[in-house]
C-alpha positions in Angstrom: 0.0 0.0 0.0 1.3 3.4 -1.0 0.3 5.7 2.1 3.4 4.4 4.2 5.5 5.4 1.5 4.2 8.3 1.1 4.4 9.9 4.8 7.5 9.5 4.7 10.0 9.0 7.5 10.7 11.2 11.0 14.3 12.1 11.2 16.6 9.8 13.5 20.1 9.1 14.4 22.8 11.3 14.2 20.0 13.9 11.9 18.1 14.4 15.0 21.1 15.1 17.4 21.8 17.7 15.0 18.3 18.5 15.1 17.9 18.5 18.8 21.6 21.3 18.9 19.0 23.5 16.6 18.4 26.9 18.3 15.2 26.9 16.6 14.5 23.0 18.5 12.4 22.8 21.5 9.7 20.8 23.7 10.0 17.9 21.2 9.7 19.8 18.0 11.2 23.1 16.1 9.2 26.6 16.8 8.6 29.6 15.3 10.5 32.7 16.4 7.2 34.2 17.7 4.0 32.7 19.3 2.3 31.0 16.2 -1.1 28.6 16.6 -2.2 26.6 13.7 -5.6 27.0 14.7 -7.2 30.1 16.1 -8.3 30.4 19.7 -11.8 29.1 19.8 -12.1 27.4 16.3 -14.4 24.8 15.8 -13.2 21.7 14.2 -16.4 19.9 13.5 -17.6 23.2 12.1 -14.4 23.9 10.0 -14.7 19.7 9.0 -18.3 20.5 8.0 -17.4 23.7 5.8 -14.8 21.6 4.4 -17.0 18.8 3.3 -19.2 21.1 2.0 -17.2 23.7 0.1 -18.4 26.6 -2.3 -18.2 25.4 -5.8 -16.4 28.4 -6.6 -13.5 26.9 -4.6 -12.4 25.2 -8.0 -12.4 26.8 -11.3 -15.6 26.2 -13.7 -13.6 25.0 -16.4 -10.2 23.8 -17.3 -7.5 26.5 -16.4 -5.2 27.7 -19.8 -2.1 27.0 -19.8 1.2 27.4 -22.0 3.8 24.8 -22.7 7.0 25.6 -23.6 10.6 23.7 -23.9 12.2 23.7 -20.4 15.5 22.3 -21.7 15.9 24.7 -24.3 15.5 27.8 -22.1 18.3 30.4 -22.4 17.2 33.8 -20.7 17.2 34.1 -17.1 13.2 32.5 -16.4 11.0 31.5 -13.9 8.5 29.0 -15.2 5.6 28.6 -12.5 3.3 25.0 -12.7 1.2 26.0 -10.3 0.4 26.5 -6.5 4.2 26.4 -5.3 5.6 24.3 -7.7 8.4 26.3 -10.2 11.2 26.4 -12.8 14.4 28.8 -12.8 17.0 29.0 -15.4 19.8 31.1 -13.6 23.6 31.7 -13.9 23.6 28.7 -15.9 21.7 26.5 -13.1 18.6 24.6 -13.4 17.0 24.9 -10.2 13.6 23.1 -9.5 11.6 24.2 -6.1 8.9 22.4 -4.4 7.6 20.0 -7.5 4.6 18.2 -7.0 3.7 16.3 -10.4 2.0 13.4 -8.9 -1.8 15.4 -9.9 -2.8 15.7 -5.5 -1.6 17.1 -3.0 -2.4 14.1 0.0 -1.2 10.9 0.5 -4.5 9.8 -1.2 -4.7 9.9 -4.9 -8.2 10.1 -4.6 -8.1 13.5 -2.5 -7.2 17.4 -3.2 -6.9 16.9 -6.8 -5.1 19.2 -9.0 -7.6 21.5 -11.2 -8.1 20.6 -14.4 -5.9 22.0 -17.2 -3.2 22.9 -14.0 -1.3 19.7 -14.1 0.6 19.9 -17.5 4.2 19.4 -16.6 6.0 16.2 -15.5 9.1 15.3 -14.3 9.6 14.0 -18.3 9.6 17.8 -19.7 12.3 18.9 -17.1 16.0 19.1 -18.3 18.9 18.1 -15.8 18.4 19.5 -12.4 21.1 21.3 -10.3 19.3 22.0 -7.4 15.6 20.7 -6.1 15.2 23.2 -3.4 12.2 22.0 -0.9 11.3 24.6 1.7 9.1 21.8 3.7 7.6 18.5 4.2 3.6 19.2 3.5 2.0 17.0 0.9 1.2 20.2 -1.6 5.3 21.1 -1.7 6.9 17.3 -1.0 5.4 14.7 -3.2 7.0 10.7 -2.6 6.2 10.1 -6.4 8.0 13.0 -7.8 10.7 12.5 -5.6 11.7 9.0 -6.4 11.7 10.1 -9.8 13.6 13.1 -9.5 16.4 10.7 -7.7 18.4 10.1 -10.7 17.4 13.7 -12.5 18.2 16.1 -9.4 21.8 16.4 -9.0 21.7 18.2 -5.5 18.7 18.6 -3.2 18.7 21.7 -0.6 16.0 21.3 2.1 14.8 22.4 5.6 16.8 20.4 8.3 15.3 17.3 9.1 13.3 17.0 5.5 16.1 14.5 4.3 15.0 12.1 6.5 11.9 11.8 3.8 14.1 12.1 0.8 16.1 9.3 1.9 13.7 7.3 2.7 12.2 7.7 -1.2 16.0 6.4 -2.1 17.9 9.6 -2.9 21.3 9.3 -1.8 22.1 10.9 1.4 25.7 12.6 -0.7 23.2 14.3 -2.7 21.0 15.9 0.3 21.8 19.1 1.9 19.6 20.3 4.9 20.1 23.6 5.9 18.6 25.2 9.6 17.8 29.3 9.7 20.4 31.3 8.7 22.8 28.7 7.0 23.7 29.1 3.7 25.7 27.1 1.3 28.1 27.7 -1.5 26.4 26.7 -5.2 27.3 26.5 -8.7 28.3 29.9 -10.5 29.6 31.5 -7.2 26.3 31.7 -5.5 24.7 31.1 -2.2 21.4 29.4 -0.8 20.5 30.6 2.6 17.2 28.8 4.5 15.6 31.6 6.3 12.7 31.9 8.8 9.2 30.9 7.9 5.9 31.3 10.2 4.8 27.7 9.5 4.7 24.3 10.8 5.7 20.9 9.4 4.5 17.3 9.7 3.0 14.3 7.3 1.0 13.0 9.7 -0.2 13.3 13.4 3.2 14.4 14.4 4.2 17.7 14.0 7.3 19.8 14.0 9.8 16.8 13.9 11.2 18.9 10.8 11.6 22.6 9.6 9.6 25.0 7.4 11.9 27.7 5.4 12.3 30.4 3.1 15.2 30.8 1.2 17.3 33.3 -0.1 18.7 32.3 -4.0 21.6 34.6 -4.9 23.2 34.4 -8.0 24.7 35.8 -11.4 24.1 39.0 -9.9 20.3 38.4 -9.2 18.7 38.3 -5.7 15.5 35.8 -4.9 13.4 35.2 -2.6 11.9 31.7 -2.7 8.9 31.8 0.3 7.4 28.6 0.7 4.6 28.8 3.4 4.7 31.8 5.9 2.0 33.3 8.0 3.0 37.3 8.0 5.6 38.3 10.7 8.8 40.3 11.6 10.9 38.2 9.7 10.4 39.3 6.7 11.9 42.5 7.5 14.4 41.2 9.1 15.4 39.3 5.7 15.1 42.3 3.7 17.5 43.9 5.9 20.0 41.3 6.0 19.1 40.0 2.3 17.9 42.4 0.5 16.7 44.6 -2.3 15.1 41.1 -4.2 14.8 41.2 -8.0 12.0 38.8 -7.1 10.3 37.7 -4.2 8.0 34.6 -5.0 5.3 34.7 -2.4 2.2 32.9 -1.2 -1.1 34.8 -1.3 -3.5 31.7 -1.2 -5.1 29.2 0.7 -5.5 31.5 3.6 -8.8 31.3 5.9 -10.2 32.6 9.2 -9.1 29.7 11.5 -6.0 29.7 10.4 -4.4 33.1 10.0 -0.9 32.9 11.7 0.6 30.2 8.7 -0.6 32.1 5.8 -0.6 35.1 4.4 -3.9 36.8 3.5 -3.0 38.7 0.2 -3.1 42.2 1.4 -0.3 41.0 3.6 1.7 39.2 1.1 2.6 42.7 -0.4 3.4 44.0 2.4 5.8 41.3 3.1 7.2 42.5 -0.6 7.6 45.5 0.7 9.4 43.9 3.9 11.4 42.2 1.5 12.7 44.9 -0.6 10.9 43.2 -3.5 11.6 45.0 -7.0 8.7 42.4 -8.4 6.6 40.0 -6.9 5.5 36.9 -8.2 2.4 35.6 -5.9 2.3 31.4 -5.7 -0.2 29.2 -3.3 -2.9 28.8 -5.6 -4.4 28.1 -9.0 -3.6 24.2 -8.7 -5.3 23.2 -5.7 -8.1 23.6 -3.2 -7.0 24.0 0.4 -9.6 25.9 1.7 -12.9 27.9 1.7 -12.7 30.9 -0.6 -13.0 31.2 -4.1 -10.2 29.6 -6.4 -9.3 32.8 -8.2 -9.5 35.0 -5.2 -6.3 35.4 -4.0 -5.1 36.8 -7.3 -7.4 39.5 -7.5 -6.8 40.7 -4.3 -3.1 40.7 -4.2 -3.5 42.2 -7.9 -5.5 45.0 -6.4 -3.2 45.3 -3.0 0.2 45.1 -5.6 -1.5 48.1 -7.4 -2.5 50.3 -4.4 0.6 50.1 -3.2 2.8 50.5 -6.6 4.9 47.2 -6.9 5.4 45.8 -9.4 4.0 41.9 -10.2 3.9 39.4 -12.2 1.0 37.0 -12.5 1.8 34.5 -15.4 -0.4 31.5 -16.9 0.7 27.9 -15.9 3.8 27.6 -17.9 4.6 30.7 -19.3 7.4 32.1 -19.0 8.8 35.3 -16.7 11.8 36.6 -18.3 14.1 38.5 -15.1 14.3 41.8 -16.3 11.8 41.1 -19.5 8.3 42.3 -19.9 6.1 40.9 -16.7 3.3 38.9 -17.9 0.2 40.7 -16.3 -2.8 39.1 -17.7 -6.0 38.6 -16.3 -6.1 35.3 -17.4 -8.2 33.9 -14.5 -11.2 35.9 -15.5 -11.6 34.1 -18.9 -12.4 30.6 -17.0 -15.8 30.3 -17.6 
């Protein structure tokens, strides 16, 4: 049966005595640098269970999203190809970097369950070139998928993660000389004379009923003269400004404005406050990510892009809010159309 598999395995051995020396490690499991509950004070799970079991149709799109497919290996130009919800392609410096894939067409260890939108899931590990680097930020289902993994194994030539995350990718049979797990504030030396920093995330990890046995990141991509921000899963918080500080200006910050809800709002961002993290951030451009594949919660599928469209506008940053697939050339013309509103 594939669920075991797919849950992965809790770090052990001499990865969690390096996990337990973590200054972000404590009371069994890491912890976010402020106060951070998953749920809100006074939520109702059998209310939340029922609202989830009877979701808005609007939560998924009426019809099959558009999409454009183009020739990842033959990519020349600095570009970020997005695939959907958190899933993306950059050609940098020379590097093929691939960050949070998740091609298996759900995001849960049941195929049957939180299915990918039609018309979102049009890339597969098949259409990608040689990988560099498979950055993962953390171990949720919707940014770490078993299947994609195991095939990425002989593809993915390095794998940077959140400490403790390896203990999954090893598991899946990737080599433990091609894993790389990094805690807050450690960064690593890459190819064309860059650097990969993991930085703080408001978040929480965990496959199953345990939580927190591994980290949730950011990370900070510089390289060929380019600054990214790669966000992962983040609730808003001080720590974007204190990355921006450190880090910044960004060329790009790529961040998540989706999948946000009222009993929850200290792991994700609502959009308003994904620009102002941009802001935090010292973000030239912002690329918002966390939706348009998947349906994770209550509101409407496309309503996270209109409202960081609207926020990015009121308060004059630049974005960038591509189709599935198509290209965003650093430095090019920033693909702005409204595509969303033409599925009907």
């Amino acid at each position: 049966m594939e669920l075991l598999p797919a849950m992965g395995r809790v770090p052990g051995g001499e990865r969690l005595e390096r996990i337990r020396k973590s200054p972000n490690y404590g009371k069994g499991g890491f912890q976010n640098a402020v106060h951070t509950s998953v749920m809100r004070e006074g939520a109702s799970i059998p209310k939340m269970l029922w609202e989830f079991m009877n979701k808005r149709r609007d939560t998924a799109p009426p019809a099959a999203l558009p999409s454009v497919h183009v020739d990842l290996k033959s990519l020349t130009a600095p570009t970020i190809v997005w695939f959907g919800h958190s899933s993306y392609f950059i050609k940098l410096a020379g590097l093929t970097i691939l960050v949070d894939p998740v091609f298996c067409g759900y995001a849960s260890p049941f195929p049957f369950s939180t299915k990918a939108f039609p018309g979102a899931d049009v890339y597969g590990v098949d259409d990608l070139p040689e990988i560099d680097m498979v950055v993962i930020t953390h171990d949720h289902y919707d940014h770490l998928d078993h299947k994609t993994m195991r095939r990425l194994g002989a593809k993915g030539r390095h794998f940077y993660t959140s400490l403790g995350v390896g203990s999954h990718l090893e598991y899946w049979g990737i080599a433990a000389s091609k894993i790389t797990e990094l805690d807050w504030w450690e960064g690593v030396a890459i190819g064309g004379g860059g650097m990969l920093t993991a930085t703080p995330a408001r978040h929480f990890s965990g496959r199953g009923f345990l939580r927190g046995r591994t980290l949730w990141s950011s990370f900070v991509l510089k390289v060929g003269g380019y600054s990214l921000f790669l966000g992962g899963d983040s609730g808003y918080g001080p720590h974007f400004k204190m990355i921006g500080e450190r880090f910044g200006p960004m060329d790009l910050a790529i961040l998540e404005c989706g999948q946000y809800g009222k009993d929850w709002p200290e792991i994700h961002m609502l959009p308003e406050e994904c620009v102002e993290a941009a802001g935090d951030l010292r973000a030239s451009v912002l690329l918002p990510v966390h939706w348009g594949k998947f349906s994770l919660s209550l509101h409407p599928w496309d309503e996270p892009v209109r409202r960081v469209v609207r926020a990015s506008v009121a308060a004059g940053l630049a974005f960038t809010t591509p189709l599935i697939g198509e290209p965003v050339i650093l430095g090019g013309p920033l693909p702005q159309t409204a595509w969303w509103e033409q599925v009907r």
